[in-house]
Phi, psi and omega in degrees: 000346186229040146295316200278000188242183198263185211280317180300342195244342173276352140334300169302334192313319173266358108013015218322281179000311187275358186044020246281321186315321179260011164325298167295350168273347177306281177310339164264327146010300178259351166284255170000284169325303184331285165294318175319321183254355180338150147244176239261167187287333196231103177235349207273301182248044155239038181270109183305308190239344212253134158253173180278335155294321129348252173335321180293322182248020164273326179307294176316298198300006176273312206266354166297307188305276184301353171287281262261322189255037164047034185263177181273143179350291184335310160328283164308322152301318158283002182274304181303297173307351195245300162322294193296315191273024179256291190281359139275002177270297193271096176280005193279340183313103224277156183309323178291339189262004175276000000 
């Protein structure tokens, strides 16, 4: 059973807390999930009015924003992931509604 992990999770092994054992069904798992939720590469440019430059200084001033009030990383990767599948879902958005 521990042929499969990797040196950080046998590490973990005495740990019970860390499950270190069920790391690799996890991890492809979350692999799996990954693709699965991918969004498309040119999602962007099928966007009417809103560019991909747009978009760039709405990402900066959000990571200014998460600098200034000290929030966590997470935030910001899920704020951005919230952005992106919102403009790929809608291509009609208008430059005024960003």
């Amino acid at each position: 059973m521990t042929r499969n992990l990797e040196v950080c999770d046998l590490l973990d092994m005495r740990n019970v807390q860390s499950v270190a054992e069920h790391a690799p069904k996890i991890t492809s798992f979350l692999l799996e999930e990954e693709t699965r939720f991918m969004l498309p590469r040119n999602f962007m440019q099928e966007q009417k009015e809103v560019t991909e430059k747009m978009r760039a200084y709405l990402v900066d001033w959000l990571a200014e924003l998460h600098f200034r009030f000290k929030l966590w990383s997470e935030t910001l990767y899920v704020t951005v992931g919230i952005i992106d599948r919102f403009l790929a879902l809608d291509n009609s958005l208008k430059k005024s509604e960003l």
